[in-house]
C-alpha positions in Angstrom: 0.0 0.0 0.0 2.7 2.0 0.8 4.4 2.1 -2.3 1.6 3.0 -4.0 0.3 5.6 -1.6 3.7 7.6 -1.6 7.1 8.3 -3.3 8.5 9.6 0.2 8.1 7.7 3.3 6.4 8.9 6.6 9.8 9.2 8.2 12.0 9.7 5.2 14.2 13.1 5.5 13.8 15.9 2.5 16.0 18.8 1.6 15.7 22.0 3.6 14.6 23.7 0.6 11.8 21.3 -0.3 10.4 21.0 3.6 10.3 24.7 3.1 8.2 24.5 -0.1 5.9 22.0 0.9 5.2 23.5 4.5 4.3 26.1 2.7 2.0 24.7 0.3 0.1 22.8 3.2 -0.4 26.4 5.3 -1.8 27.7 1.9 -4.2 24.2 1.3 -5.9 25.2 5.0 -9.2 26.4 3.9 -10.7 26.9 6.9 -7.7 28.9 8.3 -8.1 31.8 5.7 -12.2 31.8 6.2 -13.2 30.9 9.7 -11.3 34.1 11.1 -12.9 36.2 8.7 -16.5 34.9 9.0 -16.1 35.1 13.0 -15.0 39.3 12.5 -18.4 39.5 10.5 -20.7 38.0 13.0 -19.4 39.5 16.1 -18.8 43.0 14.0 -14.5 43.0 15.4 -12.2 45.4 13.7 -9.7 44.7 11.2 -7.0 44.4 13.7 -8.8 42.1 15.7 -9.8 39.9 12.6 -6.1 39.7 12.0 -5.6 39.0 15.8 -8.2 35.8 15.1 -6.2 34.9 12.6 -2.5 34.9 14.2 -4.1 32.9 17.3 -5.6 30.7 14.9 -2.4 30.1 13.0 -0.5 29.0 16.0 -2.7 27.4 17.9 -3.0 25.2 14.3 1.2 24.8 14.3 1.8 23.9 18.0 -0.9 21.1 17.0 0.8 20.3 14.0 4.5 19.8 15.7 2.6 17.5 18.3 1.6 15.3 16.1 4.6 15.1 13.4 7.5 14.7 16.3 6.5 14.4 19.8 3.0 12.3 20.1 1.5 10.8 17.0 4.4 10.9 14.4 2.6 10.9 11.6 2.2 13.5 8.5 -0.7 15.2 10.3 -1.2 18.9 10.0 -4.1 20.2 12.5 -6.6 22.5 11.0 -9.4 25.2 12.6 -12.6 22.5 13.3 -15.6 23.9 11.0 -17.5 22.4 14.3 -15.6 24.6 17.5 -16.2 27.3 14.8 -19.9 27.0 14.6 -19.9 26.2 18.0 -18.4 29.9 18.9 -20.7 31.4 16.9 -23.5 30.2 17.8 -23.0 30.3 21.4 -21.4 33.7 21.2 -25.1 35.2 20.0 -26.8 33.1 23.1 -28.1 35.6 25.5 -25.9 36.6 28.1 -23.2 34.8 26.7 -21.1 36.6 24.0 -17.2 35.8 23.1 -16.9 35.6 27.2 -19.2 33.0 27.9 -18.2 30.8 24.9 -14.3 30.7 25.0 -14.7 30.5 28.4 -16.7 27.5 28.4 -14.4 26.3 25.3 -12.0 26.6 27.3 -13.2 24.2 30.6 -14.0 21.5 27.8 -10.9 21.5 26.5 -9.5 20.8 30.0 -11.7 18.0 30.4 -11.0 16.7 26.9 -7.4 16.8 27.7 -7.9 14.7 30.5 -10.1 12.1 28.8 -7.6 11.4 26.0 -4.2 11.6 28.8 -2.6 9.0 27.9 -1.0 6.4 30.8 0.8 3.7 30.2 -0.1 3.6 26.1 -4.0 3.5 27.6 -6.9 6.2 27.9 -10.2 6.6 27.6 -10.3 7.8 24.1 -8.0 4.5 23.5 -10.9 2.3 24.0 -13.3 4.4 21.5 -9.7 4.5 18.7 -9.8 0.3 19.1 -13.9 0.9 18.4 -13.1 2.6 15.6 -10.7 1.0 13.6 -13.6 -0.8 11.6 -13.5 -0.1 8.0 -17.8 0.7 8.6 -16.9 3.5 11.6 -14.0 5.2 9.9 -15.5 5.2 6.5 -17.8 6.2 7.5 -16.9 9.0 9.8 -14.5 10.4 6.7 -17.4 10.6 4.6 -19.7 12.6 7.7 -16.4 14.9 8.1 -16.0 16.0 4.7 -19.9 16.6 4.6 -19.9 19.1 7.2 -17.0 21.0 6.2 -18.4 20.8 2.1 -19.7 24.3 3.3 -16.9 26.2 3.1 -15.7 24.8 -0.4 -17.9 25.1 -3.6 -20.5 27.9 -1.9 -17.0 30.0 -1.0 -15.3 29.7 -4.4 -18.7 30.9 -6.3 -19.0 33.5 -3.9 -21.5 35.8 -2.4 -23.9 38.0 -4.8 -22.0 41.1 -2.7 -18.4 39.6 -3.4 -16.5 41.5 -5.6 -15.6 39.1 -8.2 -18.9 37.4 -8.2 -20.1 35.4 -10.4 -17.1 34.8 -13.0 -13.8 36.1 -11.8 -14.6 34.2 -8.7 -15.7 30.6 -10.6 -12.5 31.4 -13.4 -9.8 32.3 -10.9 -10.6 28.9 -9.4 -10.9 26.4 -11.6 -7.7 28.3 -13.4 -6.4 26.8 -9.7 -7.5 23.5 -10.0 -6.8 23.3 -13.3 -3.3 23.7 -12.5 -3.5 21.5 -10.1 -4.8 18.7 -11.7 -2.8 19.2 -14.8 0.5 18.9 -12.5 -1.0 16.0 -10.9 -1.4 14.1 -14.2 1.6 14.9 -16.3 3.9 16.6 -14.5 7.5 15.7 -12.8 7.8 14.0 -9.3 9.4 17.5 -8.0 7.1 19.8 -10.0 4.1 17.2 -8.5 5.1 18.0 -5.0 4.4 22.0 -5.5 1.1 20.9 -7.3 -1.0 22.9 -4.7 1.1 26.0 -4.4 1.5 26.7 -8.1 -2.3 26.1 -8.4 -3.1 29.0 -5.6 -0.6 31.3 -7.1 -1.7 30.9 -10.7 -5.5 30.9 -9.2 -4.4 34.4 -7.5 -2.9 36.0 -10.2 -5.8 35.4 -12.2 -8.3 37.0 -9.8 -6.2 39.7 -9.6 -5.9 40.4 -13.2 -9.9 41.4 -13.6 -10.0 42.9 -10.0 -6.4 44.7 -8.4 -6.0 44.3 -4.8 -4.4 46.6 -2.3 -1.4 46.2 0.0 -1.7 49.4 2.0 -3.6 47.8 5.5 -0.8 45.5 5.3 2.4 48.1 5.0 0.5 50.2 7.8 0.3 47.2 10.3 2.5 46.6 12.9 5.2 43.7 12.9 4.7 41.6 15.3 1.3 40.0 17.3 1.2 40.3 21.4 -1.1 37.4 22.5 -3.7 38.2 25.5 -5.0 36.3 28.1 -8.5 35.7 26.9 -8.8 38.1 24.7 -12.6 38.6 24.5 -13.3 37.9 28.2 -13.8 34.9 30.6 -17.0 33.4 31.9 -18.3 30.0 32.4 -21.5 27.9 32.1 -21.9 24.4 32.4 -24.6 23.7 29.9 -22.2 25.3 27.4 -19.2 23.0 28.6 -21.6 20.3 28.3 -22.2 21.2 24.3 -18.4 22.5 23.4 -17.6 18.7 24.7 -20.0 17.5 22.6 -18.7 19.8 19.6 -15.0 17.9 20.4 -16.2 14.6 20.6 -16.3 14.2 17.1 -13.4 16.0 16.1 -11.8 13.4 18.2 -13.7 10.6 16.4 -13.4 12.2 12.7 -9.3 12.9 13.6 -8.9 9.0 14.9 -10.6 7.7 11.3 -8.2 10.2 9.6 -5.3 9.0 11.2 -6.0 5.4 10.5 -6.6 6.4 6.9 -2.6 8.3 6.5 -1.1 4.9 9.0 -2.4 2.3 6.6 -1.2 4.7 3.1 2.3 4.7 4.9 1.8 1.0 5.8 2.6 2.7 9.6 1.2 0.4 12.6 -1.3 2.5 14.4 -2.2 0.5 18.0 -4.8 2.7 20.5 -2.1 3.5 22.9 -0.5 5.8 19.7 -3.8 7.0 18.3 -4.9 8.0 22.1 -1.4 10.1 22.1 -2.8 11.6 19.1 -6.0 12.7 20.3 -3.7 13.7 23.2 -1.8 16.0 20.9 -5.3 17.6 19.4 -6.7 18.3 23.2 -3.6 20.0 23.9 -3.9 23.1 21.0 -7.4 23.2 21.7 -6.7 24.6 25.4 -4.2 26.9 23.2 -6.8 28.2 21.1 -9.5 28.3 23.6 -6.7 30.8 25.9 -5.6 33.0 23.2 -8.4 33.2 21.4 -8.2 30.5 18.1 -10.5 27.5 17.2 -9.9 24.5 18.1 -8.3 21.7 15.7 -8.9 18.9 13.7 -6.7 16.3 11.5 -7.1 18.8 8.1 -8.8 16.7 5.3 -7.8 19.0 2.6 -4.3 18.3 3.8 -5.0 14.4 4.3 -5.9 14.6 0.6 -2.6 16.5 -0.5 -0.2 13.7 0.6 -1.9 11.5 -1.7 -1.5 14.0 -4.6 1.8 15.0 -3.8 2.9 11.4 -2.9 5.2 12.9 0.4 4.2 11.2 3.0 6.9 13.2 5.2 6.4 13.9 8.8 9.1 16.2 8.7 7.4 18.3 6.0 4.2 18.7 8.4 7.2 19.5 11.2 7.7 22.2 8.7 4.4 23.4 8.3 3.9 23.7 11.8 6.8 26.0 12.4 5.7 27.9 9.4 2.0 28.2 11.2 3.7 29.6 14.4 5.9 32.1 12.7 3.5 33.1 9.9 0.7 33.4 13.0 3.1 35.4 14.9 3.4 38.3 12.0 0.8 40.7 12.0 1.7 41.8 8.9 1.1 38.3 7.3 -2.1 38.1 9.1 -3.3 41.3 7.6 -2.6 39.8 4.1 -5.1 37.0 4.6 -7.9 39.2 4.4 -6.7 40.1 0.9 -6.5 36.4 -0.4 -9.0 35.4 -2.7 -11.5 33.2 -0.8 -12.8 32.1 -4.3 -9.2 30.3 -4.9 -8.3 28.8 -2.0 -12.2 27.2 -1.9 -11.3 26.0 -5.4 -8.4 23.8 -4.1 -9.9 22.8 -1.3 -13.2 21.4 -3.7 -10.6 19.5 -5.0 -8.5 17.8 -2.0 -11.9 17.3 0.2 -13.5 15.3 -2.9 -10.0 13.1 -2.6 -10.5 12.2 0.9 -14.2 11.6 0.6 -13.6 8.9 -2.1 -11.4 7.4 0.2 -13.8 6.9 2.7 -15.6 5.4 0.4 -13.1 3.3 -0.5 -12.8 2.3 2.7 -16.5 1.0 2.9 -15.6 -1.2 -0.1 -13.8 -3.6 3.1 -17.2 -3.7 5.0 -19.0 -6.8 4.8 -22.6 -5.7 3.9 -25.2 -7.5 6.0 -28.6 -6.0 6.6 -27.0 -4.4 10.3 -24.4 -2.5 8.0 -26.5 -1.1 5.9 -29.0 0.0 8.7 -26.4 1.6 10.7 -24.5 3.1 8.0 -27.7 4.4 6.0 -29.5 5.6 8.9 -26.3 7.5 10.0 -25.6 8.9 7.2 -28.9 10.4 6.3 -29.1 11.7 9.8 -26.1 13.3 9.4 -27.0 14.5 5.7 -30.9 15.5 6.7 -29.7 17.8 9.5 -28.5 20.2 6.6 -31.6 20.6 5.4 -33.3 21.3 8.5 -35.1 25.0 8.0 -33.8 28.2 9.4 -37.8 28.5 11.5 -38.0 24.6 12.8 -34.1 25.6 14.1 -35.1 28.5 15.7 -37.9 26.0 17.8 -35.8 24.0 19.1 -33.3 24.3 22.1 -29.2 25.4 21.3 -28.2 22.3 21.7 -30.2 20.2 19.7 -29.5 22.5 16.7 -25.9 22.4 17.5 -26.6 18.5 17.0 -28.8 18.8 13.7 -26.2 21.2 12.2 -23.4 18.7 12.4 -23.1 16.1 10.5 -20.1 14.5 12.6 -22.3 14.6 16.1 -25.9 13.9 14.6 -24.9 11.3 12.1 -21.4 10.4 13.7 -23.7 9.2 17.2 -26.4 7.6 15.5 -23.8 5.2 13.8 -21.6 4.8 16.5 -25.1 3.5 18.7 -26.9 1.7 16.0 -23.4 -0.3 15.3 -22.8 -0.9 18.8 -26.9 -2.2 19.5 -27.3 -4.1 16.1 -24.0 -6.1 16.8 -24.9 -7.1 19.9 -25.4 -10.6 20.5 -29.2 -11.9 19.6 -29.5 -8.6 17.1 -31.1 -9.1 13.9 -30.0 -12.6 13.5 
C-alpha cells in the first residue's frame, strides 16, 4: 500500500529547501484557516486588527498542534486544521443571550480541560484509546471520513462561487478557481515528481494571479500594520457555564472521532502500525492546542482533510514536512503583517483547491466502505447514519429557531448527529441476539 500511496516515506528526510516548499504549500491548502477568522469578524462585528488578531491565534494554535503530532506524540504526517465544528460552536454560542465571546471561549476553554484529561494517555492506555480500538472498523471510519467532509463541504464550492455582494462574483470568482484547480490537476497528471510536489502551491498562485488580473488588490492595510502580534490572556473575556461546557464537549467529541478515522486512513497509506495507545497520544496531541486556542483566542483543531488529501496528490508522506508546516503556522501566525494579508486572499481560490482535496478524501472513505461486509445491520447503521447526518442540513432556518441550542448544535453537524447515530446503532445491532 505504501508504495503506491507515496514516493517519500512517513519518516523519510527531505531537503531544507523542499520542507520549506511543501510546509508552505500545506499552510496555503488550509481552507478553513483563511475563512473561519474572517466569517467570526463579520458575526461578532471586530475590527480589522482584531480579525487579524483571530487569525495569528488561529495560525498558531494550528502549528503547536501540528508539531505535536509530526514529532512528539502521534508521528505521523498530520497537520491540524481550525474545526468547522468549534467554529460553529463559537458562533453560535457567542449570540446566546448573556453569553457573547466571554461565555463561549470561556466554556471552550473548561471542555478542552476536560478533553485533555479524557484522552491523557498512561501507560499507552486512555479513555479515548478504548473508542480508537472501536473505531478502527472499516464501517466506523469510513464512514466518519465521509460525515467529516460533509460538514465541512460548506466552506468549499459555496466560498469559491462566492456571495452575490463579493467582488468578483459570479465569474472572476468561478474562473480564478478552476484556473487553480486546473493547475492542479494538470501537475497532478503529467507533470515531474518535483514539479508534483508544489502541485497545490502553483495552483493558488496561478488561481491568485488570475483574480487579480480582472480585479487589483491593495497592499496598504498591510504596509500600515504593525510587525509583530502580542497574544492576550482571553482576549474577549472569561466566563463559564456548564450547559455550554456540556455542548463544546460534545462539539470535540467528534473532532476526536473524525481525527482517529483520519489517522487510520494516512497509517495504513504509509503501511505505519497504528495501535490505541499511539492514536490516544494523538487525540492527546489535538486536546492540547485546543486549550491553546480556547486561551488566546483561536479555534480548536482537527486532522485537516484537505491536507490528508494533499499527501496523496503530492505522494510525500513526510512527517518532517508537516514539522515544517507547523513552524511555518507559528511564525507566519506570529506576523501581523502576514495576518493582515489574509484578508486580501482570494476566498474564491483557495475554496477552489480545497473542492478538489476534500472530494480526494471523501472517495477514500468510500473506498474504505468497499472492506465492509454488507449484512442487513451494516446497511441499517451506516444508511440511517448517514442520512441523519446528511438531513440535518436541510433542516429550515424556522423549525431551528424552535428547538433548544443544543439540539441545533446537534442537527447542524453532521459528525455529532450522524457520527452518534452510527456509533449506537453499530454498537446495538451487533450485539449478541440482534437481527439474527
Amino acid at each position: 500500500m505504501s508504495a503506491r500511496s507515496f514516493d517519500v516515506g512517513i519518516h523519510d528526510r527531505l531537503p531544507v529547501a523542499q520542507l520549506l516548499l511543501l510546509g508552505l504549500q500545506n499552510v496555503f491548502g488550509m481552507t478553513g484557516m483563511f475563512v473561519f477568522p474572517a466569517l467570526l469578524g463579520l458575526a461578532f462585528k471586530l475590527s480589522p486588527p482584531e480579525i487579524a488578531y483571530v487569525y495569528g491565534m488561529t495560525f498558531i494554535a494550528c502549528g503547536v498542534g501540528t508539531i505535536l503530532q509530526s514529532v512528539l506524540l502521534l508521528r505521523l504526517p498530520i497537520v491540524q486544521g481550525p474545526y468547522a465544528g468549534s467554529f460553529g460552536a463559537i458562533l453560535a454560542i457567542g449570540h446566546v443571550a448573556g453569553a457573547g465571546l466571554a461565555a463561549a471561549y470561556g466554556s471552550f476553554f473548561v471542555a478542552a480541560l476536560l478533553w485533555c484529561l479524557i484522552s491523557v494517555p498512561i501507560r499507552g492506555r486512555s479513555g479515548i484509546g478504548l473508542l480508537a480500538k472501536y473505531l478502527s472498523t472499516p464501517l466506523i471510519s469510513g464512514m466518519t471520513v465521509m460525515l467529516i467532509i460533509i460538514q465541512i463541504a460548506s466552506v468549499s464550492l459555496p466560498n469559491w462561487i462566492g456571495q452575490v455582494s463579493s467582488p468578483g462574483f459570479p465569474v472572476v470568482n468561478i474562473l480564478s478557481g478552476a484556473v487553480a484547480i486546473g493547475t492542479i490537476i494538470g501537475i497532478m497528471r503529467w507533470g515531474g515528481r518535483l514539479v508534483r510536489r508544489a502541485a497545490i502551491l502553483i495552483g493558488l498562485a496561478l488561481g491568485t494571479g488570475c483574480y487579480m488580473l480582472f480585479r487589483p488588490i491593495s497592499f496598504a492595510a498591510v504596509a500600515a500594520a504593525p510587525l509583530l502580534v502580542e497574544p492576550r490572556l482571553f482576549p474577549f473575556g472569561f466566563m463559564v457555564r456548564p450547559d455550554l461546557v456540556l455542548m463544546f464537549l460534545l462539539v470535540l467529541l467528534p473532532a476526536g472521532m473524525g481525527s482517529m478515522a483520519l489517522y487510520g486512513t494516512v497509517a495504513e497509506w504509509g503501511d505505519e502500525p497504528l495501535p490505541p495507545g499511539r492514536m490516544a497520544e494523538g487525540v492527546f496531541g489535538a486536546a492540547l492546542g485546543a486549550v491553546v486556542a480556547a486561551v488566546f483566542g483561536g479555534f480548536s483543531t482537527i486532522a485537516y482533510p484537505d491536507n490528508i488529501g494533499m499527501l496523496r496528490a503530492t505522494r510525500v508522506g513526510s512527517r518532517h514536512v508537516t514539522l515544517a508546516a507547523g513552524i511555518l503556522l507559528i511564525v507566519l501566525g506570529a506576523c501581523v503583517k502576514f495576518d493582515m494579508l489574509l484578508v486580501l486572499v482570494p476566498s474564491s481560490v483557495i475554496s477552489a483547491a480545497a473542492t478538489l482535496l476534500f472530494g480526494i478524501v471523501f472517495m477514500h472513505g468510500v473506498g474504505l466502505l468497499a472492506e465492509v461486509e454488507w449484512d442487513d445491520r451494516s446497511l441499517i447503521a451506516a444508511g440511517l447514519g448517514f442520512l441523519v447526518g446528511l438531513g440535518g442540513l436541510f433542516v429550515t432556518p424556522d423549525v431551528l429557531k424552535a428547538m433548544p441550542l443544543i439540539a441545533r448544535l446537534i442537527l447542524q453537524q453532521p459528525v455529532i448527529s450522524g457520527g452518534l447515530t452510527l456509533l449506537v446503532l453499530h454498537a446495538a445491532l451487533r450485539s449478541k441476539g440482534a437481527i439474527e
